[in-house]
C-alpha positions as CSV (number, residue, x, y, z in Angstrom):
1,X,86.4,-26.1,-57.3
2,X,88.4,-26.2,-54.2
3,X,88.2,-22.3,-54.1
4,X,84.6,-22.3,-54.4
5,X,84.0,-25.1,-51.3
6,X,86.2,-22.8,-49.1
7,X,84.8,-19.9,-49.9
8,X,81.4,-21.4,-49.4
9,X,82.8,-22.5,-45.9
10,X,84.2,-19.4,-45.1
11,X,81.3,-17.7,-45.7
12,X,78.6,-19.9,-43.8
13,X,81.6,-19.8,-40.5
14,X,80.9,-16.0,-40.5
15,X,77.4,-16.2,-41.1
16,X,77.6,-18.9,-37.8
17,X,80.0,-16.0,-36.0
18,X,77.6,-13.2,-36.7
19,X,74.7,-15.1,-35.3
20,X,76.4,-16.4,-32.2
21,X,77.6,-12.7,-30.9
22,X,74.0,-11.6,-32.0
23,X,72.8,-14.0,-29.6
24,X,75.4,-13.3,-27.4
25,X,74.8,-9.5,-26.6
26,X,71.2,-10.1,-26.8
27,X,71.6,-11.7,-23.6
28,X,73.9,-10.1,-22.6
29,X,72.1,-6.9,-22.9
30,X,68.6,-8.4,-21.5
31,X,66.8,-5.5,-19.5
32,X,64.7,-8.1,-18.2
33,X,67.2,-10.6,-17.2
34,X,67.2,-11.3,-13.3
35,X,71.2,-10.7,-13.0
36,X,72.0,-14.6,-13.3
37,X,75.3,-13.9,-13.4
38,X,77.2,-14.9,-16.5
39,X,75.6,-16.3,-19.6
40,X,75.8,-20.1,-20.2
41,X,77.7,-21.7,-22.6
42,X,77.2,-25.0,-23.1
43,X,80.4,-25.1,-24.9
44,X,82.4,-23.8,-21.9
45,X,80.4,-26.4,-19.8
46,X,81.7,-28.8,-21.8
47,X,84.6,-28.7,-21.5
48,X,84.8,-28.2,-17.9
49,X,82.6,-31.4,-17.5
50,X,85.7,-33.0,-19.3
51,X,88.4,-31.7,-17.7
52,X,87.1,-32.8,-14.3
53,X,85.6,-36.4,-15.1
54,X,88.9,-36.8,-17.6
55,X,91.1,-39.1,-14.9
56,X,87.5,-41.5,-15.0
57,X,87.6,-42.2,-18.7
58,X,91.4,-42.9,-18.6
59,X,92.6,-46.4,-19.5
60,X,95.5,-47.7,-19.3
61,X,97.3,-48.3,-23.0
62,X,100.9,-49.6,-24.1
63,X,100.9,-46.4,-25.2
64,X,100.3,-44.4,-22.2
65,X,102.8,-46.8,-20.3
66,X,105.0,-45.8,-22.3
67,X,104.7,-41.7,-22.3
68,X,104.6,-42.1,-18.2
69,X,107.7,-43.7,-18.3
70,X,109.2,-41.4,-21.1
71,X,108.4,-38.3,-19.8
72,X,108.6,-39.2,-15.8
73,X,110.5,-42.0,-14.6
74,X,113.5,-42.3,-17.4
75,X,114.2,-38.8,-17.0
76,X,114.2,-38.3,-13.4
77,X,116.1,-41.9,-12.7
78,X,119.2,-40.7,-15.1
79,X,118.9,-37.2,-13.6
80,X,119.4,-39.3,-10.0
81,X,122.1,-41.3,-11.1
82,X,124.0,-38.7,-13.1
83,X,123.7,-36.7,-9.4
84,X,124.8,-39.5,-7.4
85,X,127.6,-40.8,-9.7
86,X,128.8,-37.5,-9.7
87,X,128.5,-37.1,-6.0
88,X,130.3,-40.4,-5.3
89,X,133.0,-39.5,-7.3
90,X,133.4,-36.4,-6.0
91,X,133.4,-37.7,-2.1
92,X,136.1,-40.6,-3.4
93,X,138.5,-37.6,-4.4
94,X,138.3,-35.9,-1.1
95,X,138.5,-38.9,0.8
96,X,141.4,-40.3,-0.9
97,X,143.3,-36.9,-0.4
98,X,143.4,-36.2,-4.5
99,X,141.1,-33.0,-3.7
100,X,142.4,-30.4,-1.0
101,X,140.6,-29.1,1.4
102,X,141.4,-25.5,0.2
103,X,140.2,-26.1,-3.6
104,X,137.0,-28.0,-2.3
105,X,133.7,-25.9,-3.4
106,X,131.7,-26.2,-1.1
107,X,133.9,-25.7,2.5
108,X,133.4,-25.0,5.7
109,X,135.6,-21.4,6.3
């Protein structure tokens, strides 16, 4: 049963791609068409129409609080304080004289 439904969908998805590209190089191969351009797809239009009105249907969530702060500010404020611990340390060795100036890494020559 569950062969036959997927076969049946399989079969009426090519029928669907077979008339699409019919239609598609029909225009495409229009004598009579003016030189528009491009053919429209309202598909393609779509989808642009969403990708530039997509920051005016955003709302703010828990959820998307969340991500921002996941995948922005966590990272970058442990990257900042991993760098500046590190730092501090580092500047507390050569100040204190544990570091000389000859084994420094980064040195004025």
């Amino acid at each position: 049963m569950a062969s036959n439904i997927s076969q049946d969908l399989i079969e009426q998805k090519n029928k669907q791609r077979l008339a699409l590209r019919k239609e598609y190089l029909k225009q495409l191969t229009n004598p009579h068409d003016p030189g528009s351009g491009h053919i429209f797809d309202p598909a393609i239009q779509r989808w642009q129409s969403m990708k530039v009105t997509r920051i005016d249907w955003f709302r703010e969530t828990p959820k998307t609080i969340l991500r921002g702060l996941g995948l922005i500010v966590i990272p970058l404020a442990l990257s900042i304080y991993v760098i500046k611990n590190d730092r501090d340390k580092k500047e507390a060795q050569y100040r204190t004289g544990q570091v000389a100036y000859k084994d420094r890494l980064f040195k004025f020559q």
